[in-house]
N, C-alpha and C positions, 0 to 999 in steps of 0.2 A: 392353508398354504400361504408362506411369506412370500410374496411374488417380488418386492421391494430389494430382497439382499439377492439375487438371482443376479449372476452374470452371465447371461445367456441373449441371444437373439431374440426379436418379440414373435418369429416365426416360432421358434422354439417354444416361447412361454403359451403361446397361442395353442399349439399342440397338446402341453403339459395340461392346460385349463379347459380346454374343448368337450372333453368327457362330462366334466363338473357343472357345467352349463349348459349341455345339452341335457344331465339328469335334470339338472334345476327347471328347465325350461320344460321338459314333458312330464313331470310332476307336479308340479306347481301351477303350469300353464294351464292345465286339464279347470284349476278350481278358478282362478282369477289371476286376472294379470296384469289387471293394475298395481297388483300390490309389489309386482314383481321389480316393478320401475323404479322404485325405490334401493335395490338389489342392484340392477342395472347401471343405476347413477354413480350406487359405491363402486361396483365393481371399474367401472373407468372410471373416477377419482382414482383410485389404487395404480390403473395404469397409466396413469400420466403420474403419478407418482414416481414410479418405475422410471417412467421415461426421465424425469428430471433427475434420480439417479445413476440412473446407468450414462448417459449422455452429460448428465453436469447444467444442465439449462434452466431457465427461469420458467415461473409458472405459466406464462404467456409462447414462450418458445416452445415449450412440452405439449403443448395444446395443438400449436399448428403442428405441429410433429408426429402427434398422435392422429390429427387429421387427415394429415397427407397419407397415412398408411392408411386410412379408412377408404377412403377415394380410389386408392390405388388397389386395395384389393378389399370391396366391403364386406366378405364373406370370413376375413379372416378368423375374428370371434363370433360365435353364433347369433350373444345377444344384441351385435349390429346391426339386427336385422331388424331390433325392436328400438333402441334407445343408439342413437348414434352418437359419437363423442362431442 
């Protein structure tokens, strides 16, 4: 999934990717999950990528930005729970 050319809400894309993550996490999670952190760490790269696109901001502004949505609701993606942005 390009999550990058998406014009959509991050509730929205949260929604979209939620299934995908929650597979990844009770699949994967069952054998190890260290390895998974790795997965994790792309995966928010990718959304703060998003974020500097859809928004227009630099990579330091996309960071608190993605943070502040973390803070504010840290359930939104699953693997928040594991690797926080």
């Amino acid at each position: 999934m390009q999550i990058h050319k998406k014009r959509i809400t991050i509730e929205k894309l949260a929604s979209d990717l939620r299934p995908i993550v929650r597979g990844l996490i009770n699949y994967y999670g069952k054998f190890s999950t260290g390895h998974l952190r790795f997965i994790w760490n792309n995966l928010n790269k990718r959304l703060m990528k998003w974020v500097q696109w859809e928004k227009g901001l630099y990579v330091m502004a996309s960071l608190k930005r993605l943070r502040k949505k973390y803070k504010a609701n840290p359930n939104l993606f699953p693997h928040w729970a594991l690797v926080h942005p």
